[in-house]
N, C-alpha and C positions, 0 to 999 in steps of 0.2 A: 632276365626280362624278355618277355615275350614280343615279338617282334607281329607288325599287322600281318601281313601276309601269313604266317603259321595261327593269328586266329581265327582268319577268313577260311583258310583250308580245313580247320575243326567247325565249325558253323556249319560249311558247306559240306564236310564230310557224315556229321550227325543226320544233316536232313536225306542225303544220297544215300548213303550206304545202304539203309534198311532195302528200299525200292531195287536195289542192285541185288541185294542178295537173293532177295525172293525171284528176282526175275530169273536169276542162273538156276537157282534149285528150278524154277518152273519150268526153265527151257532144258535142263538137262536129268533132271529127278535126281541126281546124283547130289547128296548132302558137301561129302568132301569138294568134288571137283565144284561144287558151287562157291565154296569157301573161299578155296584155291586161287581160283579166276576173280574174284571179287578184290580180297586180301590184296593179289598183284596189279590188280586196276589202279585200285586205290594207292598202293606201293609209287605206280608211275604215274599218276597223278602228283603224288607229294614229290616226288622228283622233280619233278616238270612244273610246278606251282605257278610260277610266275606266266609262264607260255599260257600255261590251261584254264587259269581264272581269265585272262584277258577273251577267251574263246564265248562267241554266241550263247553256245553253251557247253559247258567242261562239263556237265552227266552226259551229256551226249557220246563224247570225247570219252569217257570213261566206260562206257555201256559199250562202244566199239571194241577199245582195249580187251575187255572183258569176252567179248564176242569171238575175237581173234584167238585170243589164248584157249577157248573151249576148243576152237576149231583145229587148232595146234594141237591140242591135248588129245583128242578125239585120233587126230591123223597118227598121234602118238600109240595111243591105245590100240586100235588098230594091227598096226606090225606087231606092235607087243605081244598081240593074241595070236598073232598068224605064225611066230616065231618060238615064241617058248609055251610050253605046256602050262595051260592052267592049272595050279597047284592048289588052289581051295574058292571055291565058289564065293561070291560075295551076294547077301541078299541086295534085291533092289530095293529102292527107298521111293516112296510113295511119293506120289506129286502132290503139290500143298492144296491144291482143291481135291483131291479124290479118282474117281473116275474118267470126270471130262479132263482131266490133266492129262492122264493115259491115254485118250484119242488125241489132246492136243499133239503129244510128242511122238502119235503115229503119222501126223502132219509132211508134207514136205519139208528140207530145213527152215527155208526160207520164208513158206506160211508158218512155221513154226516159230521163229523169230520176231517175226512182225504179231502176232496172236499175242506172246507172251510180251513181249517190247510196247503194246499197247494197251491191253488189258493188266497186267502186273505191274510193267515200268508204268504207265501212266507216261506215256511218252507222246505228244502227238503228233501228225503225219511225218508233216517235216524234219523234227526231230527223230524219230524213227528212220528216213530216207536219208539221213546226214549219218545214223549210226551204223545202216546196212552200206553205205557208200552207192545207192539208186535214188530213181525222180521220185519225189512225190505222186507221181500219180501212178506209178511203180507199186509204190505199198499201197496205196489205194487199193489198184486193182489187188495184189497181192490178198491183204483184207477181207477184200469181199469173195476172191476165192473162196481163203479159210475158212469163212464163218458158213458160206455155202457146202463147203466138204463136210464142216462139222454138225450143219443142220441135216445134210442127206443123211448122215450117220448115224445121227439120234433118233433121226426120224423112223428106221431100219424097227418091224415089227417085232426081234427077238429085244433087241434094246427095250422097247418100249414095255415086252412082257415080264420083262426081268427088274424094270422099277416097281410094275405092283405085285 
């Protein structure tokens, strides 16, 4: 018999998960590591169930998780490549919007994060500022950066001759 707390975590996991995963693929184009990071969110999430439901917000809480383990992965990746020889190339995996995916994730991390954490997660300010651990007015400005680097960027007359 199913116990409340493990149906509230499937309820809450159906509606989350989707929004998570899309955001890691978006914030990192990487298919696997997006999985990866998702998969063990969620993982410590259900570990943690009882702490993380009672939370403001536990996608919050999860979207962080998830955030940290790229950054871990990434720091991982890193030596990895600086230490052993790359033994077969892996293609890159397209970002789920296209193009502008590919400026987004030329982004700084940070407008990179906040870009995808609110346009993808559907996350808003605060929520976003509680998953980066900064102020709200932090992503704010953060925000309006990004969308300004990304408007200089489109704006750029070879961009614009290469859409017609």
């Amino acid at each position: 018999m199913e116990d409340a707390g493990q149906r509230s975590f499937e309820l809450w996991y159906r509606q989350a998960y989707p929004r998570l995963s899309t955001s890691m693929l978006a914030l990192t184009g990487d298919r696997d590591l997006a999985a990866d990071v998702t998969d063990e969110a969620f993982a410590r999430a259900w570990r943690h169930w009882r702490k993380v439901a009672d939370m403001a917000t536990p996608e919050g809480w999860t979207y962080r998780v998830a955030l940290n383990l790229v950054r871990s992965r990434s720091r991982r990746r890193r030596v990895e490549q600086r230490i052993l020889p790359r033994l077969v190339s892996r293609p890159e995996t397209a970002a789920p919007a296209g193009e502008v995916w590919a400026l987004v994730r030329d982004l700084p991390e940070r407008q990179r994060q906040a870009i995808v954490l609110r346009y993808v997660g559907d996350l808003d300010e605060l929520e976003i500022a509680h998953v980066m651990g900064v102020t709200r007015g932090t992503v704010a400005s953060t925000l309006f950066d990004a969308r300004q680097r990304l408007a200089g960027v489109l704006a750029t007359p070879e961009i614009a001759e290469e859409r017609t």
